[in-house]
C-alpha positions as CSV (number, residue, x, y, z in Angstrom):
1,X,73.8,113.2,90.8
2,X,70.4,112.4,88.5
3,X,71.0,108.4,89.8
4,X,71.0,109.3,93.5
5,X,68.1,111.7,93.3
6,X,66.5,109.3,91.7
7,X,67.0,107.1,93.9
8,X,66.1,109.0,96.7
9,X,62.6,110.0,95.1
10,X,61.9,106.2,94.8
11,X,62.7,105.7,98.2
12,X,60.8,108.5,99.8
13,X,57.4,107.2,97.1
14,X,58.0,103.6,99.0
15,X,58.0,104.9,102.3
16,X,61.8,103.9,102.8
17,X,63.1,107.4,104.6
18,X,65.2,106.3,107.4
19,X,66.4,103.1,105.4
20,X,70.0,102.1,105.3
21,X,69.9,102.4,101.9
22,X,68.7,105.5,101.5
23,X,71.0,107.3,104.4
24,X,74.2,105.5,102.3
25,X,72.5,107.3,99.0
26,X,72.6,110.2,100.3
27,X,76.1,110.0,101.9
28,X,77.2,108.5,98.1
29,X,75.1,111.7,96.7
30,X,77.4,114.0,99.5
31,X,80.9,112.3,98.0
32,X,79.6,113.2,94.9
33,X,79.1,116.5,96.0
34,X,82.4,116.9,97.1
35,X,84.6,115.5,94.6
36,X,82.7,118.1,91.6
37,X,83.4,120.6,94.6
38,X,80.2,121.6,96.0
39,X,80.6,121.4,99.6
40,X,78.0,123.2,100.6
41,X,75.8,120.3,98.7
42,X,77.7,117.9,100.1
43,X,77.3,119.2,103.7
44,X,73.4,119.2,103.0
45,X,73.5,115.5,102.1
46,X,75.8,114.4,105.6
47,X,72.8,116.7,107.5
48,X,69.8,114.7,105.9
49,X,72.0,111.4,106.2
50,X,72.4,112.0,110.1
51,X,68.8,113.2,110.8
52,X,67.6,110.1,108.9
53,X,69.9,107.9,111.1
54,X,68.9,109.2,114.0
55,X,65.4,108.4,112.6
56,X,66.0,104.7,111.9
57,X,65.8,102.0,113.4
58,X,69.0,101.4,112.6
59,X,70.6,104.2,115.0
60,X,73.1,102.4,116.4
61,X,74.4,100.3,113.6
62,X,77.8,101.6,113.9
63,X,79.0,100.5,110.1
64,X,75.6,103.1,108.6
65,X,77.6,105.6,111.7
66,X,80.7,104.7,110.1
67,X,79.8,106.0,106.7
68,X,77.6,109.2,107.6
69,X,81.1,109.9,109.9
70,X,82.9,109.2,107.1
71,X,81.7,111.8,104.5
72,X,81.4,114.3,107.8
73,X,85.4,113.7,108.4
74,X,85.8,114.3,104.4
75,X,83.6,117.4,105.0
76,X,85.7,118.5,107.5
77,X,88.7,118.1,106.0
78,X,87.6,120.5,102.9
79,X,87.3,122.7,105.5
80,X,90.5,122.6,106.7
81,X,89.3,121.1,110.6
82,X,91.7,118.5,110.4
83,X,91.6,117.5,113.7
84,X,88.2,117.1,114.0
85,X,88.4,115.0,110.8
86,X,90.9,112.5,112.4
87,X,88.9,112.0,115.1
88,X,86.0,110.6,113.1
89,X,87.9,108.9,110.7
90,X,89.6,107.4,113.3
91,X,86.0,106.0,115.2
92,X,85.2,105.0,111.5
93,X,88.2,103.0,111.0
94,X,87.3,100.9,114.6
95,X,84.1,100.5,113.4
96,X,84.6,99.3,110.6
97,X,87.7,96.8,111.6
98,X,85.2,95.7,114.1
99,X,82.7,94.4,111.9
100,X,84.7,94.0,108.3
101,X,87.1,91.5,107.2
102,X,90.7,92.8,108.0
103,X,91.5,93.2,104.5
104,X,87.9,94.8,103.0
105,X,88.3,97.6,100.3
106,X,86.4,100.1,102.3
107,X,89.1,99.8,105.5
108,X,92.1,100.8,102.9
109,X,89.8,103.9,101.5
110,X,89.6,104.8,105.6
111,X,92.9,104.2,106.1
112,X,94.1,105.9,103.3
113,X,91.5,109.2,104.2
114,X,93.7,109.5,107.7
115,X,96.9,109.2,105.8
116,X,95.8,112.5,103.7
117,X,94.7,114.2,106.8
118,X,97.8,113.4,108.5
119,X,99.9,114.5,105.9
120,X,97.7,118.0,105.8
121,X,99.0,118.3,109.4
122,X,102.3,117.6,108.2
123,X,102.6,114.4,109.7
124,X,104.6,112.7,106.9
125,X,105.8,109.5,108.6
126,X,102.5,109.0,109.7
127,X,100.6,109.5,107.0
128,X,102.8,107.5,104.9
129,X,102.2,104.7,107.2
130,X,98.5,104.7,106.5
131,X,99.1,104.8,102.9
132,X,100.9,101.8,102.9
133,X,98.2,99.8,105.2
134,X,95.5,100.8,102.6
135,X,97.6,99.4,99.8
136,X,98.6,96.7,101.3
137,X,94.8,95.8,101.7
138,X,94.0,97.1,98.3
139,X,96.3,94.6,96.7
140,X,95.0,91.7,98.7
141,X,90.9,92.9,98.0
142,X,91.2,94.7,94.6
143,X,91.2,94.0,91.1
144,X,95.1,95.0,90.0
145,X,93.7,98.0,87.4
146,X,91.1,99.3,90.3
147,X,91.9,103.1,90.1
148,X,91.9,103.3,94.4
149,X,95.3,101.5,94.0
150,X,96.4,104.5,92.0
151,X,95.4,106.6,94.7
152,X,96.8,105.0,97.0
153,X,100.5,104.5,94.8
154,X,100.3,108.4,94.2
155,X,99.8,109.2,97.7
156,X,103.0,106.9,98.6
157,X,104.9,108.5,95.9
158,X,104.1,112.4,97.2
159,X,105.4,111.2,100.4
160,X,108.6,109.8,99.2
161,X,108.7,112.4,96.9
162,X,109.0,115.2,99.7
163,X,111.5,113.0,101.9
164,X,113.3,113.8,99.2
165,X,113.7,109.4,98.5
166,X,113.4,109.7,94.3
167,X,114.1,106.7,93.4
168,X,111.3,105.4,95.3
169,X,108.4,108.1,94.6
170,X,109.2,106.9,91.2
171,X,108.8,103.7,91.6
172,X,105.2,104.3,93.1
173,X,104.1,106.5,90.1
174,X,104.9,104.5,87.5
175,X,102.6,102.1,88.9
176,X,100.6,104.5,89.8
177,X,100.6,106.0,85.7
178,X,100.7,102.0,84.9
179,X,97.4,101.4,86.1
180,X,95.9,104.5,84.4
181,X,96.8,103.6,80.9
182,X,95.4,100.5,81.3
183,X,91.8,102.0,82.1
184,X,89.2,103.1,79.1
185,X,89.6,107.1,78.8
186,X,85.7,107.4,80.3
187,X,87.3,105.9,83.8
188,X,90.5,108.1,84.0
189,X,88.7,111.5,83.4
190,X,87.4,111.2,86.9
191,X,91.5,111.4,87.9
192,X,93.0,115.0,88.2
């Protein structure tokens, strides 16, 4: 949080405001936010990120849209208005196919974000579909021990898990628990 402060004070001294970088800062500061679970914080950072967009010159770059949508859809979802969420996620994920390669990092993390929404509205098949898209393109754009692939493996195996398919949701935690003793202790703590 100190970091993206920071960097948000050095920003504001250089006259950056409505910068990319600084309306991505505070969307980073909002995930943040979130994931210690101060939503309220984190809803503070996705306001300032939209007014500052709106601001910029850069109002209609539709990736910087992508990624203030983005943290509003995870917002949302914390909130329980899951339909709402889907919607933006699902703008984000055009957006970002549109301008990404087809197998960039941050098109799994949006793909994998719909599959947990989906599954909140109990729409297994679907959401396991989306799991499998991001880690399809997780394997092909990250390192083997990145911990999103663990994400990704434990949200396959919660699926399989519940269709009752064992043998399977094993399968996809193992790899998933693989991965995680491979890391250093100070990059699994951020897990569970």
């Amino acid at each position: 949080v100190e970091c993206y402060e920071k960097s948000l004070e050095i920003y504001s001294q250089l006259n950056y405001h409505h910068s990319p970088r600084a309306i991505a800062t505070h969307c980073n500061l909002g995930l943040v936010y979130l994931e210690s679970g101060d939503t309220r914080s984190a809803k503070e950072q996705q306001e300032q990120a939209e007014e500052k967009l709106s601001k910029s010159p850069q109002a209609k770059d539709s990736l910087l849209i992508a990624i203030v949508e983005g943290l509003k859809a995870k917002i949302q979802t914390e909130y329980g208005d899951n339909v709402n969420a889907l919607k933006k996620y699902e703008l984000a994920l055009k957006s970002k196919r549109d301008q990404l390669p087809s197998n960039h990092p941050s098109i799994a993390s949006t793909l994998n974000d719909i599959g947990i929404v989906q599954e909140k509205i109990n729409n297994d098949v679907k959401a396991l579909e989306y799991f499998q898209q991001a880690l399809t393109i997780g394997n092909e754009s990250l390192p083997a021990d990145h911990l999103d692939l663990v994400d990704y493996h434990t949200n396959i195996g919660r699926i399989y898990d519940k269709q009752k398919q064992f043998r399977i949701a094993l399968q996809e935690f193992e790899l998933a628990l693989k991965i995680m003793q491979e890391f250093p202790r100070e990059e699994t703590d951020r897990i569970g």
